[in-house]
C-alpha positions as CSV (number, residue, x, y, z in Angstrom):
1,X,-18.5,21.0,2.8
2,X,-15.7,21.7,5.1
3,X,-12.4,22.6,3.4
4,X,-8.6,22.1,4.2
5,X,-5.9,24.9,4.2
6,X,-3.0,24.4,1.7
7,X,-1.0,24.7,4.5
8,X,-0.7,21.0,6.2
9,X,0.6,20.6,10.0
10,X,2.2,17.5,10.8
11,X,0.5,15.2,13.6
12,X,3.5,13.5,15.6
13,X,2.7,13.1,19.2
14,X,-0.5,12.2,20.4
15,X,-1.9,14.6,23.1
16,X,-0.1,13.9,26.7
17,X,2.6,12.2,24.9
18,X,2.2,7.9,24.4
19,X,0.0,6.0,26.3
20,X,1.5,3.3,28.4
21,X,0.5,-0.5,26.5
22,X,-1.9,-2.0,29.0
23,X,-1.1,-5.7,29.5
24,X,-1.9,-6.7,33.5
25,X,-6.1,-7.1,34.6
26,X,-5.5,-4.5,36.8
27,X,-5.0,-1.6,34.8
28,X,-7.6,-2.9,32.3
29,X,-10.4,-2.6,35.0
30,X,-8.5,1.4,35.9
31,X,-8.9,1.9,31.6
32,X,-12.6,0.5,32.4
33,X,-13.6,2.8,35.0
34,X,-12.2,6.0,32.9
35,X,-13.9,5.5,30.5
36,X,-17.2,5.0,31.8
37,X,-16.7,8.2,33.5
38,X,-15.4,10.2,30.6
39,X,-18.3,11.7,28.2
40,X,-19.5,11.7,24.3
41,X,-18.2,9.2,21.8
42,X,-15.6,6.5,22.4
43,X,-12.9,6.3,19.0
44,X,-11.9,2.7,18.8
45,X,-9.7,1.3,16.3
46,X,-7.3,-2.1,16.2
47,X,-4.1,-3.0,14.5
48,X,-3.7,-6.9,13.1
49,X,-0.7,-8.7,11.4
50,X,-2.3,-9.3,8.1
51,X,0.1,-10.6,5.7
52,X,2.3,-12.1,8.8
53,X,-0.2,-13.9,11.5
54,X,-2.6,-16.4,10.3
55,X,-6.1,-14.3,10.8
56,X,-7.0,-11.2,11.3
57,X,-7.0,-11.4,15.3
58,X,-6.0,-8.0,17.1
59,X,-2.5,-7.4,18.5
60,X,-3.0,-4.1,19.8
61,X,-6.5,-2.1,20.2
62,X,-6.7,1.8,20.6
63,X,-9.5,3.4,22.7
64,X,-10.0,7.2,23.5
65,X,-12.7,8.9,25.0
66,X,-13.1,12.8,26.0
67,X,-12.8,12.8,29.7
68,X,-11.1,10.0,30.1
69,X,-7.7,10.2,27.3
70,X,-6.4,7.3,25.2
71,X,-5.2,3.8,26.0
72,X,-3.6,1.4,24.2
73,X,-4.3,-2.0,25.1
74,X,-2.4,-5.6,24.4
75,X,-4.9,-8.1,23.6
76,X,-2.9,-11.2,23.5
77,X,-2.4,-10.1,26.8
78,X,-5.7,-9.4,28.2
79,X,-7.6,-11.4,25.7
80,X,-11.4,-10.5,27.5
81,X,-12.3,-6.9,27.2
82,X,-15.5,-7.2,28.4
83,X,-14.5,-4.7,31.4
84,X,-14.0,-1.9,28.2
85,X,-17.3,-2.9,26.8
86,X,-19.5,-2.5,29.6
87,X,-17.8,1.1,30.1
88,X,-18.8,2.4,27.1
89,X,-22.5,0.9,27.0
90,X,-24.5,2.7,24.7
91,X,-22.4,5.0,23.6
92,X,-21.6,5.6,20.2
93,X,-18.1,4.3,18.3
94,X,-16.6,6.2,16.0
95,X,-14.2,3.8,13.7
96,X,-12.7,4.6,10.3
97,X,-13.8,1.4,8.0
98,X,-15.4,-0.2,10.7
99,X,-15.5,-4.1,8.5
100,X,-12.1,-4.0,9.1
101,X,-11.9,-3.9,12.6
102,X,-15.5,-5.1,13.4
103,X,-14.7,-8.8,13.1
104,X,-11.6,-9.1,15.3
105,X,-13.2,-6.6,18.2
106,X,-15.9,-8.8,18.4
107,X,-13.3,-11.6,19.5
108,X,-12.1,-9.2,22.0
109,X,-15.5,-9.1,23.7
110,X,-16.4,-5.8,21.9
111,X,-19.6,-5.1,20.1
112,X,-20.9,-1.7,19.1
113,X,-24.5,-0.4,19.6
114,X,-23.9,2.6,17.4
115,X,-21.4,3.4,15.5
116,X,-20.1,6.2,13.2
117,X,-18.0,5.3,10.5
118,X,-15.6,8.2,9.3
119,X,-14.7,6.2,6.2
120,X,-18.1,5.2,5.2
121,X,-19.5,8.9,5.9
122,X,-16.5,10.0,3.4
123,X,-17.8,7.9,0.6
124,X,-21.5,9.0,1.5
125,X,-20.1,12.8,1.3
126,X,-18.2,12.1,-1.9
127,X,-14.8,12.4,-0.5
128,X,-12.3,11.7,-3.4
129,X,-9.9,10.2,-1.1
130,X,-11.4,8.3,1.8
131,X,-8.5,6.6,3.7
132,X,-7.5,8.6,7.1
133,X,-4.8,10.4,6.2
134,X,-6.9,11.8,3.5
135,X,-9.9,12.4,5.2
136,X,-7.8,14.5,8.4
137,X,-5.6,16.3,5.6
138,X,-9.4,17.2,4.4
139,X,-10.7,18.0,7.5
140,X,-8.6,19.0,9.9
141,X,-5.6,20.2,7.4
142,X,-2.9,18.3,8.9
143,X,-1.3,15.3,8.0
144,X,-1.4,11.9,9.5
145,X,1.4,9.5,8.9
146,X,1.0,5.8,8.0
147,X,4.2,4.3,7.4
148,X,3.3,1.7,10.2
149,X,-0.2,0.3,9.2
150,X,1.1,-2.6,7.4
151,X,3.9,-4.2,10.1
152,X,4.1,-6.6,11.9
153,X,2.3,-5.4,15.0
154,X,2.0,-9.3,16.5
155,X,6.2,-8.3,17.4
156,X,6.7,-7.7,21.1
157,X,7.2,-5.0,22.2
158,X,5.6,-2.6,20.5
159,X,8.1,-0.3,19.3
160,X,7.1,3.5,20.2
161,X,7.2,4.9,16.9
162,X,4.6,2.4,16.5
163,X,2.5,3.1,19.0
164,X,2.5,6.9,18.8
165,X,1.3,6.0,15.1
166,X,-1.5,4.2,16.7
167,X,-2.1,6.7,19.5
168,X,-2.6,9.2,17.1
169,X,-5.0,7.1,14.9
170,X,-8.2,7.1,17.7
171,X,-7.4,11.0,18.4
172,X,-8.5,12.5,16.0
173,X,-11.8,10.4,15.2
174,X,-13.5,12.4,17.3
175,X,-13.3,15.9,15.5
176,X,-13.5,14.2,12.1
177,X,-17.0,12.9,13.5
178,X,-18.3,16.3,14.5
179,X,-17.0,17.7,11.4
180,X,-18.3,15.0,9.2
181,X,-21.8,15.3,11.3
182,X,-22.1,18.7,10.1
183,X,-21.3,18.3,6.5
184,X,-23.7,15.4,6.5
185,X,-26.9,17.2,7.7
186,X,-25.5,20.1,5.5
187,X,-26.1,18.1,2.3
188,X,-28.8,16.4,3.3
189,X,-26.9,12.7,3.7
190,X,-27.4,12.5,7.5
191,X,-30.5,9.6,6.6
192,X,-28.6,8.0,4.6
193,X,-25.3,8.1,6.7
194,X,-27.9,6.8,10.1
195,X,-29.4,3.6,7.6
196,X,-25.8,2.6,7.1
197,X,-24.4,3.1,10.0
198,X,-27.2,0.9,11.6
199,X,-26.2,-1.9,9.1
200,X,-23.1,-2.1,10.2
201,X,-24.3,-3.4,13.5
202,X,-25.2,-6.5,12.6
203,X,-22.3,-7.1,9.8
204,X,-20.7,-10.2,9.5
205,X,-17.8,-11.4,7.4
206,X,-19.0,-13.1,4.0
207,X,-17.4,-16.9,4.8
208,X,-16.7,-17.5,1.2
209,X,-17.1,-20.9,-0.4
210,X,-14.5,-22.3,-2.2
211,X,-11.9,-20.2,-0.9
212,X,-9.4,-22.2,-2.8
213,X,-10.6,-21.0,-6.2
214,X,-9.6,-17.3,-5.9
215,X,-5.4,-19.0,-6.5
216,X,-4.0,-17.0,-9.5
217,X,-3.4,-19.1,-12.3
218,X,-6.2,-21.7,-11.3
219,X,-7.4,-20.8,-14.9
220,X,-4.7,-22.7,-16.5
221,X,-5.4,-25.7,-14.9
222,X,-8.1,-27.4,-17.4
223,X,-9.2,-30.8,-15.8
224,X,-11.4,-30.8,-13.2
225,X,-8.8,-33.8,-11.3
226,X,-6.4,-30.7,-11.7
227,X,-9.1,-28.7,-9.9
228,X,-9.1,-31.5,-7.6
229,X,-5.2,-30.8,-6.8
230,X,-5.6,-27.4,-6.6
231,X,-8.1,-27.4,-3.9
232,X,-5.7,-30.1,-2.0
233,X,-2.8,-28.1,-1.7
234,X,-4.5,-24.8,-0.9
235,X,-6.6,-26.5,2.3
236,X,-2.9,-28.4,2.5
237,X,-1.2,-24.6,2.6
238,X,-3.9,-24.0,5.4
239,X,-3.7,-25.8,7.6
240,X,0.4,-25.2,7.8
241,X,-0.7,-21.6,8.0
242,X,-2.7,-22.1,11.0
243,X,-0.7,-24.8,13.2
244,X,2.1,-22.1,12.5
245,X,0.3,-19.0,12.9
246,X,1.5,-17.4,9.6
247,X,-0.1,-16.1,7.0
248,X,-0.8,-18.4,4.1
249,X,1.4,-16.5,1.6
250,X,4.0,-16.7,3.9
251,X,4.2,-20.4,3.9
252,X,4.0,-20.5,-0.2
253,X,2.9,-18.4,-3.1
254,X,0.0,-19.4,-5.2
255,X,2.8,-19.7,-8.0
256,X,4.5,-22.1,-6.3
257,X,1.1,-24.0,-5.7
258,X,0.6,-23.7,-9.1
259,X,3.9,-25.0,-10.3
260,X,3.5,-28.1,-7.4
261,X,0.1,-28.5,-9.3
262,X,0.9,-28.9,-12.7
263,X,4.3,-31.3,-11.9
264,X,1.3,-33.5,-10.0
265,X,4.2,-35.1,-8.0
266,X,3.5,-38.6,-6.3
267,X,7.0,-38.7,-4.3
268,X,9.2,-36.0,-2.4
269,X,11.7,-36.9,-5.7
270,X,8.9,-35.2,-8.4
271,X,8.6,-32.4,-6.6
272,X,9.7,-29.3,-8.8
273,X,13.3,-28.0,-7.5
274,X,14.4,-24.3,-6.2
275,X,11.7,-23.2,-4.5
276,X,12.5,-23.3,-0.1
277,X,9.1,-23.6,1.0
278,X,8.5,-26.8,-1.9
279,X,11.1,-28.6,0.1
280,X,10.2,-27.4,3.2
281,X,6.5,-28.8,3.3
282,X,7.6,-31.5,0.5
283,X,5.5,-34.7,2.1
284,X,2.3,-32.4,2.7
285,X,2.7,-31.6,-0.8
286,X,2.8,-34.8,-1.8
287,X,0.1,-36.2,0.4
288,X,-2.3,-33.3,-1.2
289,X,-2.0,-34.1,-4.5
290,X,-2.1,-38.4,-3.9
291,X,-5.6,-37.4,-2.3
292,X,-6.4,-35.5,-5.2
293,X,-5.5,-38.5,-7.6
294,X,-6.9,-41.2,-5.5
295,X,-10.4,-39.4,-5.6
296,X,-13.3,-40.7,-7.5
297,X,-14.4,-38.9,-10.6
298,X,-17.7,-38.4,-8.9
299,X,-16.3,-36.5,-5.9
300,X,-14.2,-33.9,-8.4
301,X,-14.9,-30.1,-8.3
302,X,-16.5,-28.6,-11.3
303,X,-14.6,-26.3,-12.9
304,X,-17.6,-23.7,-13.5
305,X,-19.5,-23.5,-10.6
306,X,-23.5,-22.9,-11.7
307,X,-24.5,-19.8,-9.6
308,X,-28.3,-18.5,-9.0
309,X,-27.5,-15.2,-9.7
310,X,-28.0,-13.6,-13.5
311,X,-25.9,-14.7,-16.5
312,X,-22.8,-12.6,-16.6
313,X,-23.7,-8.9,-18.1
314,X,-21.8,-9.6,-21.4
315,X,-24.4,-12.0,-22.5
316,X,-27.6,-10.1,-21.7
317,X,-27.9,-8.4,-25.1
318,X,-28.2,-12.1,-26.3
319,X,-30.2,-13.6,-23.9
320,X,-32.4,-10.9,-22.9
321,X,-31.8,-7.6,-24.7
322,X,-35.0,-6.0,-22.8
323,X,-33.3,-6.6,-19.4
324,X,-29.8,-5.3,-21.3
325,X,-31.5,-2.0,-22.0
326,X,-33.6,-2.3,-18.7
327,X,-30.0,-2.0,-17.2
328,X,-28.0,0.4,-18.9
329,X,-31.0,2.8,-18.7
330,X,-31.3,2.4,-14.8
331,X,-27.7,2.9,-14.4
332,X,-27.8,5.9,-17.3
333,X,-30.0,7.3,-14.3
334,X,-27.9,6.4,-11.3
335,X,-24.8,7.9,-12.9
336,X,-26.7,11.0,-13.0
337,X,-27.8,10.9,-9.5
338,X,-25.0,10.2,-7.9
339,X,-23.2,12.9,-10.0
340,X,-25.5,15.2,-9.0
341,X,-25.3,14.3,-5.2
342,X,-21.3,13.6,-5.7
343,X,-21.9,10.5,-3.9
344,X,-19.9,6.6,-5.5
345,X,-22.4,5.5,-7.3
346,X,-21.8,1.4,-6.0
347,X,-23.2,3.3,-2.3
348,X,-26.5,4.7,-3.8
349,X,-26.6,0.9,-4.9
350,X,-24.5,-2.3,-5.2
351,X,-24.4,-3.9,-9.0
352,X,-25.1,-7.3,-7.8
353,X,-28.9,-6.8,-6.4
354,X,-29.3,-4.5,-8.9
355,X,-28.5,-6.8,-11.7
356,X,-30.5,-9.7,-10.1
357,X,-33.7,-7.3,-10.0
358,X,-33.5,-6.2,-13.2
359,X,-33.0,-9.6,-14.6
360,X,-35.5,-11.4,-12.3
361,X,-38.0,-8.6,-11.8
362,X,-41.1,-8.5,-9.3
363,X,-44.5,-9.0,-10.4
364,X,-45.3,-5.2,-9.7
365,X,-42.7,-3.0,-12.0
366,X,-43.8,-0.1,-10.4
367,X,-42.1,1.8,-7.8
368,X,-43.3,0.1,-4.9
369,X,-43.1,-3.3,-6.2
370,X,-39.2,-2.0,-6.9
371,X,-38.4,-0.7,-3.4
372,X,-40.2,-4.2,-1.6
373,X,-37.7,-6.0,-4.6
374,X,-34.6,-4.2,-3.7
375,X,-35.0,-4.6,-0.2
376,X,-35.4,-8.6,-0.4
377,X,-31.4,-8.2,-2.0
378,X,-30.2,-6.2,1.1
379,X,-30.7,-2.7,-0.3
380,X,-31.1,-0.4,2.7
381,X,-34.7,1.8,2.6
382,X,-32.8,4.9,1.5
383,X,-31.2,3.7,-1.7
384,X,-34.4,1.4,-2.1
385,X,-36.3,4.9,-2.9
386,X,-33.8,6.5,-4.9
387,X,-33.5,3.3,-7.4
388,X,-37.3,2.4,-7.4
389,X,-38.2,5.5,-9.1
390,X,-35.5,4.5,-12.1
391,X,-36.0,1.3,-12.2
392,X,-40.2,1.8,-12.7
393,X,-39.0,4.6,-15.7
394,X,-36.7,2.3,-17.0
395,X,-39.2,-0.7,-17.4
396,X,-41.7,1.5,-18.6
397,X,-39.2,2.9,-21.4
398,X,-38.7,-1.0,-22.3
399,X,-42.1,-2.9,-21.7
């Protein structure tokens, strides 16, 4: 694999200095028609305001293609970027943990139809450090700062520092690519890295249900009318959020929902004291938790939600100690392999369809039975033929 000097340059200006911030139609359409003459590649990558916007929309996104140079472009400002889309066509993206840019493109009007993910590819290669600054100090032996990528990049303008941050962010995804390319077909990954990479194309954020019960502390409520509350003032805490466009912990904690929880106030008066955003938002406080109370016990939440997954793991060797030693066998081998092939061992395969395959398994516990198994959970074709084989010996060793 391809190895770093001990001897790190610093990257501080992006190649033919900062890129003007595109923000009129008419230098969109000029950003269009460079790219779609340059050549290769196209590096994309997009900055949000998570932890200060409500959503993860895109304030500023970065694209660079040889032939063609960088350009930094204001959505808020030109919100449709089909014009950028259509230039690159087919060509392949290169994006450094493409879920998190992925989502908020796709608003933009941009949708890959390849992709190569540099952070994904750094797992698969058994990178120990896999953010970018890690993976160009790796590769390219320089170093990359990142003192910007958590501001507030909704603020207008842009300050430069800012921007040459970002600037410098898209230019060097293309030589990490090549780089990467090389080490994958070198170690015999470059399947692999392909069946992943395709995945990603049709990747959607999981909507999670229940949002509300991920609040810290919600296990110290113990009624399920406290649940109730709960749930109340979090959807209460969203929807301030959103008609204010900031982010939710910006409006209040989850301590301070928890506190407003556990008083159960009915007035502004019972509201707990010291806390700015409990007086600020005091009446939709209030009107959470009277809807809360004035629900009927049938319409409460539960507080354990039943799932159709497996029994948690900790209970196996009670419930079903052949499926415990089924598992701990499977995964004795998958710690080996992914040792062996110094790859994570949660990207040879995920725990959860593992778990439910092992507890649930198909009628055919031989390989092929397994890989048809493992696909039904999502398991791509590659790791579905690396975990049959363990999963056959590991039933067979417990019968």
């Amino acid at each position: 694999m391809s190895e770093t000097t001990t001897d790190l340059h610093s990257l501080d200006e992006p190649e033919g200095g900062v890129p003007h911030v595109i923000v009129e139609e008419h230098e969109l359409l000029d950003a269009a028609a460079a790219i779609a003459a340059g050549e290769g590649s196209v590096a994309l990558d997009a900055e949000r305001a998570s932890g200060y916007r409500y959503g993860q929309r895109a304030y500023l996104v970065q694209v660079r293609r040889d032939g063609a140079g960088s350009f930094l472009i204001d959505p808020i400002a030109c919100p449709d970027l089909t014009p950028i889309d259509e230039a690159i066509g087919a060509a392949e993206w290169i994006l450094h943990a493409a879920t998190q840019d992925l989502a908020c493109l796709a608003e933009v009007g941009l949708r890959p139809r390849q992709l190569f993910d540099t952070e994904l590819a750094a797992r698969i290669l058994g990178l120990p450090r896999v953010g970018l600054a890690a993976v160009v100090e790796h590769y390219l032996g320089a170093s990359l700062a990142k003192e910007h990528s958590a501001v507030d990049w909704s603020t207008r303008p842009l300050p430069e520092p800012w921007l040459r941050y970002a600037a410098l962010d898209v230019e060097v995804l293309g030589e990490l690519r090549n780089l990467m390319g090389v080490d994958l077909a070198m170690s015999g990954k470059s399947e692999w890295a392909r069946q992943e990479f395709e995945a990603l194309l049709s990747w959607t954020p999981t909507e999670r249900s229940d949002p509300w019960r991920r609040t810290t502390g919600l296990a110290s409520i113990k009624s399920r009318r406290g649940y109730a509350i709960v749930r109340e003032l979090w959807y209460a805490r969203d929807a301030i959020a959103r008609d204010r466009d900031i982010s939710a912990g910006r409006i209040a904690s989850d301590k301070v929902l928890m506190e407003i929880a556990h008083a159960g106030p009915t007035s502004v008066a019972e509201l707990p004291q010291g806390h700015r955003p409990i007086a600020r938002y005091g009446r939709q406080w209030v009107a959470a938790v009277r809807t809360a109370l004035d629900l009927p016990e049938a319409e409460l939440p539960e507080r354990v939600v039943r799932s159709d997954g497996p029994p948690p793991q900790r209970s196996w060797a009670d419930k079903n100690p052949r499926a415990a030693a089924r598992l701990t066998a499977t995964r004795t081998l998958l710690t080996a392999f992914a040792a062996e092939h110094t790859i994570p061992i949660e990207n040879v395969c995920s725990p959860e369809p593992l778990r439910r395959v092992v507890w649930s398994p198909p009628a055919d516990t031989g390989e092929a039975g397994f890989v048809e198994a493992l696909r039904a959970e999502g398991v791509r074709d590659w790791q579905a033929r690396i975990v049959a084989p363990m999963l056959a010996e590991a039933f067979a060793a417990h019968p």
